[in-house]
Every structure is written in C-alpha cells, then in structure tokens.
N, C-alpha and C positions, 0 to 999 in steps of 0.2 A: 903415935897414931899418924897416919902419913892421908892427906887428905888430896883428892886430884881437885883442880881447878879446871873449869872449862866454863866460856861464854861464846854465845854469838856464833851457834852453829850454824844458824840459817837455813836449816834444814837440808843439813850435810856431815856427813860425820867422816874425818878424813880416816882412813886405814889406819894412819899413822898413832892416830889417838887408844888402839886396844894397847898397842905394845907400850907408847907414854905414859897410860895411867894404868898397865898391869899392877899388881900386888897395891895397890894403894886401899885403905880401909873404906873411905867414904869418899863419893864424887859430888861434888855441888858445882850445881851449874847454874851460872847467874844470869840468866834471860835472853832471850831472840834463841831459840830454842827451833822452832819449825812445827815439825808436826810430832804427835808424839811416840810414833815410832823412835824417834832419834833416842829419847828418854831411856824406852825398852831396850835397845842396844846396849846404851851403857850400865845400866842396871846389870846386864850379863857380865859387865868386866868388876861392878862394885854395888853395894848398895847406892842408894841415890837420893839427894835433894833438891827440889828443883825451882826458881822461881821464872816469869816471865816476864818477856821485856816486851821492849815498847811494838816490838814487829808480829808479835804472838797474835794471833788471833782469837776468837773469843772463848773457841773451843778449848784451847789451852788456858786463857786466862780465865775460865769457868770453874776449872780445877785445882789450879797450884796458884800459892798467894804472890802478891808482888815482892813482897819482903818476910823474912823469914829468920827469928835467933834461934839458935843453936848453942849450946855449953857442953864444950868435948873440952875432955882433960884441964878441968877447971880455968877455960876459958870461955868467955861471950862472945860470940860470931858473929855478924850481922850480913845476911846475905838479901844483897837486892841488884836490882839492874843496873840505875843511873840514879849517881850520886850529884852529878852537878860537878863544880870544884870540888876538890878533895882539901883545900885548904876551907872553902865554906862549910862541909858537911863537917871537917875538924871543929868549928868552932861551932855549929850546931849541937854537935856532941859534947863539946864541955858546956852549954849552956844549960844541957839536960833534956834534949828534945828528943833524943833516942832512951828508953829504960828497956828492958838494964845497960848498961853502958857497956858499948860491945868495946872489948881488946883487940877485935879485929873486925873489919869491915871488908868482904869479898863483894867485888863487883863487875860490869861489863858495860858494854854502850859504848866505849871510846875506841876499841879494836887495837887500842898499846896497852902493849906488858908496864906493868906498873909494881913496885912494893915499895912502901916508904914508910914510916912512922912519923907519923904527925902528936904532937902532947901526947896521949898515953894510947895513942891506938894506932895499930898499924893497916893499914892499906894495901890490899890485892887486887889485880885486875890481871887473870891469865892471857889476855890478851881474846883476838878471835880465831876461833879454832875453823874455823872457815869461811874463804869469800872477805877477807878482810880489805879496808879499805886504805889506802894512800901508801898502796907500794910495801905495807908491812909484811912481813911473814908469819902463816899463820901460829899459831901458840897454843898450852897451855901450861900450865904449873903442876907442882907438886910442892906442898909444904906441911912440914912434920914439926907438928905440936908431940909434946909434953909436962905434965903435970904444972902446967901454968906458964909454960914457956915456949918461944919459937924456936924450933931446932934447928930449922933452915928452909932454905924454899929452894925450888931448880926449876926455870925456865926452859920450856924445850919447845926448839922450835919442830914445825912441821913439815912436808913437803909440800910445797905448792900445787902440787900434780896428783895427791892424792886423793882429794875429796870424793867422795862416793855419794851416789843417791842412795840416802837413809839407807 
C-alpha cells in the first residue's frame, strides 16, 4: 500500500502535488488544510483522510477530528497536526498516553520534511505542501507499508511557482 503524505496546504494545492501523489492508495493529510475545496481535489487523485490544524477554521474543524488512528496493513497510524517535540510525543507514547500504540505517527505544523524512528514508532512530517515557511521547499511524501512493515518512503520536493488557488 503506498500512502501520499501532505500537510499545510494553506489553502493551495501546488499542480505539482496530482502528478507526486498519482497512483498512491490513500492520501492523509495532516492539518492547515484551507477550505475544503482543497480536500475535494485530492480526493480526485485518491481516496482521503483528513485532519485539521491549528490554522483551519471552524467550518473545517466542525467536521474532520483533530487526530485520527488508522490500521493499514497491520499497522497503527496516528495522524494529527502538531505533535510538539517528537522526542516528547516519543516518550508520551511509551508512557501509554496514545491507545492503541501507533507504529507510526504522521504529522504537520513544522513545514520540515521529517522521518525518523524514535523506540518503536516512526515519525512522518511530509513537509508543507504550500506557502512553507523559512526558505524551505515545499514537499510531500509517499510512503509504502506492508504487512507490518515500512517499505520505504520518497520525499518530493515541489515547485515553488506552482501553487494554485484551490
């Protein structure tokens, strides 16, 4: 299963991003989201999961929860916006403050590409797929689970120039 990563569209969705997350099974997108046209859009390139972040307004955050697990290919997922430190939310996690214990935690807020494994869970942040902040480029991911395992993941970056209005 190949899953597309996207955060922090801002209510922009670059061109770039049909062709980056073509053929991918399921897109999650983890917060600052815009309006929900953006949603509608990629839903056309994949099915869709969505949570909101801290910039969403209430019409969006009326609708989709702030955090959200998921178990694809006998994995736990945890998808939310902002995690804080990633080495605090690590040990939140072995404390037992998240159930079920996600294997993997996707996230947004920070506008860097991120993957790392902290104790037994690994950490995704595709980056911001628009309007990103401190000079980065915008991003997102792809990363292919299987039957309990990380296949791999591929950072891509975007073009600066192509964000569109919704």
């Amino acid at each position: 299963m190949i899953l597309g990563l996207i955060s922090d569209t801002h209510n922009k969705l670059p061109e770039d991003v049909l062709a980056a997350l073509s053929g991918v099974d399921l897109i999650l997108h983890a917060g600052d989201i815009g309006e929900l046209v953006i949603l509608d859009r990629l839903k056309e390139i994949a099915p869709l999961q969505a949570v909101y972040g801290n910039t969403d307004i209430y019409s969006i955050a009326s609708i989709i929860p702030s955090k959200l697990s998921l178990y694809l290919e006998d994995l736990e997922i945890l998808l939310l916006h902002n995690i804080g430190n990633v080495k605090n939310f690590s040990w939140k996690i072995a404390r037992g403050d998240y159930q079920p214990v996600p294997d993997i935690v996707i996230f947004g807020h920070t506008h860097s590409p991120f993957f790392q494994k902290y104790g037994n869970c690994y950490f995704a942040n595709p980056g911001s797929a628009a309007l990103p902040r401190g000079g980065i480029a915008p991003t997102v991911m792809r990363l292919e689970i299987k039957k309990g395992k990380i296949l791999g993941h591929k950072l891509i970056k975007l073009r600066q120039d192509s964000s569109s209005a919704k």
